[in-house]
C-alpha positions, 0 to 999 in steps of 0.5 A: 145472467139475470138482469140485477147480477150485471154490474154494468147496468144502473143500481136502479134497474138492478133493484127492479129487475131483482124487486120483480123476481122476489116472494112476499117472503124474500121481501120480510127476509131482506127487512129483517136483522137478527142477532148473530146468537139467536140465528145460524148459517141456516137460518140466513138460508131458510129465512131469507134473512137480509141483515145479521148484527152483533150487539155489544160483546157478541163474537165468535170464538176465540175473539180475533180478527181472523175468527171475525172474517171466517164467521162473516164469510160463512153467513154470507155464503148461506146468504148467496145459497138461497134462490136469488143469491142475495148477499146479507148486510152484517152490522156491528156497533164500531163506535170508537174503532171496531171495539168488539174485536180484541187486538183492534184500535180504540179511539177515544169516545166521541165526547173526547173527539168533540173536546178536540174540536177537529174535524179532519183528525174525525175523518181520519179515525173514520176511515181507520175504523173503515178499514179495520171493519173491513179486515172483517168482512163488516161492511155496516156500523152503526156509528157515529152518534149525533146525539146533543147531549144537555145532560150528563145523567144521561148514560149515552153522554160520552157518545155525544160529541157535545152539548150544542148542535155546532160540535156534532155536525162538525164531526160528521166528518166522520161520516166521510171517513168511514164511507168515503164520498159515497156508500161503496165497496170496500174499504167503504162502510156505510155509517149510521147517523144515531139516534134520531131524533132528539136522544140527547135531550131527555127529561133528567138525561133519561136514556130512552126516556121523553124529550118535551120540546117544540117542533121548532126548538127539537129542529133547531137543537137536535136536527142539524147533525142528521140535516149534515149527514144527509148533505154527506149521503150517510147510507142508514140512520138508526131511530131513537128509543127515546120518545118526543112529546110523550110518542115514541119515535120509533112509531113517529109516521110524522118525524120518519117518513113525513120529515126524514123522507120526503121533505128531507129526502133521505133515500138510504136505510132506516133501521130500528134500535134493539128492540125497538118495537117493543115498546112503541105502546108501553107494551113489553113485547111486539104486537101486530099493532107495534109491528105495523106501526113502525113499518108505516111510520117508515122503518125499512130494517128492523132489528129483532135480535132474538125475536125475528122468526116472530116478527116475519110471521106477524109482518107476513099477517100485517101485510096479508090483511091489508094493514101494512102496504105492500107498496111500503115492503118494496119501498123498504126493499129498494132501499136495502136492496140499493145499498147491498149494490152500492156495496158491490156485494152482488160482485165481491161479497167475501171479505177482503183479508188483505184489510186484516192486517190494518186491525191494530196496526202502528199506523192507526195506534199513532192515529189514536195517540194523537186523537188522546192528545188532541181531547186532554182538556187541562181544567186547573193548572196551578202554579203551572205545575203542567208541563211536568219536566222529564229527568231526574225526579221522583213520580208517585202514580196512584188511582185505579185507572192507572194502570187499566186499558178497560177503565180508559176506554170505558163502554162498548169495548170488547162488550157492550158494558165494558169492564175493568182489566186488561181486555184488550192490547193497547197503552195503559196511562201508567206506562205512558207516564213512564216511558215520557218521564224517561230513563232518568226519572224514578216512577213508582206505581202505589194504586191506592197512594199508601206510600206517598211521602215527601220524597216524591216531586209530584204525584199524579191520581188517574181516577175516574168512572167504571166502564158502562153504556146506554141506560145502564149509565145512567145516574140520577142520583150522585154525580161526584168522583167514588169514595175509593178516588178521593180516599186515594187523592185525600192521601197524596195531598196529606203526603205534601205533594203537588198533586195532578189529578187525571180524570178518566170519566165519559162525561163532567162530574160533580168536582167543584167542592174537591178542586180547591185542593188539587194543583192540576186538573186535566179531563181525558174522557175515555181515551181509548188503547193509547193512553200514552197520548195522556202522557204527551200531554202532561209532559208537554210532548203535545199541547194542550188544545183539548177545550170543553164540549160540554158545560162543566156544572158547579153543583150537581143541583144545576143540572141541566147547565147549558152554555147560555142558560144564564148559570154560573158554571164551574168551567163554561163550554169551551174552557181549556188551558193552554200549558204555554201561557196557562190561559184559555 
């Protein structure tokens, strides 16, 4: 037995006696991700690869947990062919419950979890995930966001728990969740603090775009949910996209080794985002130039979905000239190597299936129920028309999100847009609202309201955004409600009911103009697989605890509107109704 295959010696000797053994090009490989499309069991073998990730929507077929274990286990299995038996890191963006996977748990989006303002509850769903990532041999996800979100043009603004510092490093018990006290074997899976550093705060919420702060202001806003991660050992942290001051931090020598690593002491993995090479020089695709750039700014794993047999060729010349040290290859390599041992996976590097039958299960769908829950923020409440009363009464249910598990829980889910329509198991809001209405009540389902009349004693409009992530999201232009929403609400009100509006949306939109003619208002984000938790909450089932983590704007023209920018919002930070004495 060699040296770094006993389990019984310290992690830091293993690391070294494996360090010793390995090639210049078994070091490239162990820095290397590919994307699971643009690679095979082969290349894992051949290439020396040291991690493999799914990008949004990318799964094997037929996309179900099982199919997900055997596809792990086989690239793992090339991993343990080549001459050291180095296992691979295998990521996946797990960003409110392993949304990839059809059949598994979706929670609400952080921005719902940060509007609960309950940080053991975030543990839990932590440690949810875990397990179910675990059921698929994963043992990296790249989670959760700690981005300080000023802007709601931003595209990312559901995966930010909120709009000052204090929410997201609350919620880094997340962290705790999902790796438990430390990086170790499973169920532990090592988390990912994203996107470092300052994502949240971009010019016009431009996603990738410039964040044009002082060092002091980026330090007191955007830094300490990354200061708190550290303080609860999250194993890697992914770097921005975006830029500071113009420098791409992906290239930023001074944010990642001089702040991160040595004066915080970061001794887990950085890992580049998607591409994140390419774009270091304002250049479309990598060069030499960005490639050594990024490896002595201090990334140690970079994420070359497509182009990784390039990279490993350009890194192999960068550092056969001189130009990138050898000295920061095997800085980079201790750190995967340290935790790929941490991990166990020297030990036991095939998944667990005994974790596969927690993907959905009714204990971690009980969980989400009660996270929806917790998120529903009550906005308006007029003539405490909320809690609405179960029994015999007439329920007019109208809107496009009614009835669409793909609408609730928005991006990241299934694949990386997301999309309307029943794409995955779970609890629509519309039949949350008939099973706590009860057998006695009449609910009758009218998408688009075009037979509401007198009859009904309330109608409730569940409304909202379609699914979108990252840039793609973004919305420089109009921040209001779709004109297919309004014409729906324009018909309930014209019918002379009371009407409950139910906003499906990852961020705060331009209201303030509508709201006049809407009795109640409740904010439930993009609550995820168990919309019966919005249901709860409407007929009093749960309480309304749900309070703003972010600034709800008057007019879209106020933007940015932070708490304690000296603007008059619609609903300040922290507003929610309590339904028992309808005040905040």
């Amino acid at each position: 037995m060699r040296r770094y295959q006993d389990p019984a010696l310290p992690v830091a000797e293993r690391v070294e006696d494996l360090l010793a053994r390995m090639t210049l090009d078994e070091k490239i490989g162990q820095m290397t991700q590919a994307e699971r499309v643009e690679s095979d069991e082969a290349d894992v073998t051949a290439y020396r690869l040291g991690s493999v990730l799914s990008g949004g929507g990318s799964v094997p077929e037929p996309n179900a947990p099982k199919t997900w274990a055997d596809m792990y286990d086989g690239l793992q299995k090339a991993a343990l062919r080549t001459p050291l038996g180095i296992p691979i890191l295998y990521g996946v963006d797990a960003v409110h419950g392993h949304g990839n996977v059809v059949g598994a748990t979706v929670f609400p989006h952080n921005i719902g979890l940060g509007a609960t303002r309950d940080p053991g509850l975030v543990r839990e769903i932590g440690a949810a995930v875990a397990r179910e990532v675990t059921g698929t041999g994963i043992t990296w996800n790249f989670a959760p966001c700690l981005g300080v979100v000023r802007n709601p043009r931003w595209g990312r603004t559901y995966e930010s728990f909120g709009e000052l510092s204090e929410l997201p490093v609350a919620m880094t018990s997340y962290i705790a969740g999902l790796q438990g006290p430390r990086v170790g074997p499973p169920p532990s899976v090592m988390a990912t603090a994203k996107h470092y550093v300052g994502d949240g705060g971009t010019d016009d919420g431009d996603d990738q775009g410039d964040t044009r702060l002082s060092e002091a202001e980026l330090r007191a806003l955007h830094l300490p949910p990354f200061l708190a991660a550290l303080r609860l050992g999250v194993g890697s942290i992914m770097i921005s996209l975006s830029a500071w001051n113009g420098a791409k931090v992906h290239g930023h020598r001074y944010l990642i080794t001089e702040v991160l690593k040595e004066e915080l002491g970061f001794t887990g993995i950085v890992v580049s985002d998607w591409n994140g090479l390419d774009e270091i020089f304002g250049r479309e695709e990598f060069t030499g130039e960005e490639v050594r750039a990024a490896i002595n700014a201090g990334i140690d794993m970079v994420m070359v979905p497509e182009r990784w047999r390039h990279f490993i060729d350009v890194l192999r010349e960068e550092v056969e000239a001189g130009r990138v040290p050898m000295s920061r290859v095997d800085d980079a390599n201790r750190r995967i190597l340290t935790k790929k041992f941490e991990q166990g996976l020297f030990e036991d590097p095939l998944t667990d299936r005994s974790y596969l039958e927690t993907i959905g299960s009714e204990e971690h769908r009980a969980l989400a129920r009660r996270a929806v829950a917790a998120s529903q923020v009550v906005l308006k409440n007029e003539g405490g028309l909320l809690p609405l009363a179960p029994g015999a009464r007439r329920i007019l249910v109208a809107g496009r999100a009614a009835d669409d598990i793909g609408m609730q829980c928005g991006g990241w889910t299934v694949t990386w847009q997301g999309s309307p329509g029943p794409i995955t198991d779970g609890t629509t809001i519309l039949a949350g609202i008939r099973a706590a209405a009860g057998p006695a009540a009449t609910v009758v389902h009218d998408p688009g309201g075009t037979g509401a009349d007198s009859s009904f004693d309330v109608a409730i409009a569940v409304v909202g955004e379609e699914p979108y992530a990252e840039d793609e999201g973004d919305l420089p232009g109009d921040m209001g409600l779709a004109a297919c929403d309004l014409e729906v609400i324009a018909r309930l009100r014209e019918a002379g009911v009371p009407v409950v509006v139910v906003l499906v949306s990852g961020r705060q939109l331009d209201l303030a103009a509508e709201l006049p003619g809407w009795d109640a208002l409740v904010a439930a984000w993009l609550p995820g697989t168990e919309g019966d938790g919005v249901a709860d909450v409407l007929f009093g089932a749960a309480p309304a605890t749900g309070r703003l983590p972010v600034t709800w704007m008057r007019s879209a023209d106020q933007l940015p509107i932070n708490d304690g920018d000296g603007q008059v919002p619609l609903f300040p930070y922290g507003y929610g109704l309590s339904l028992d004495s309808g005040e905040s």
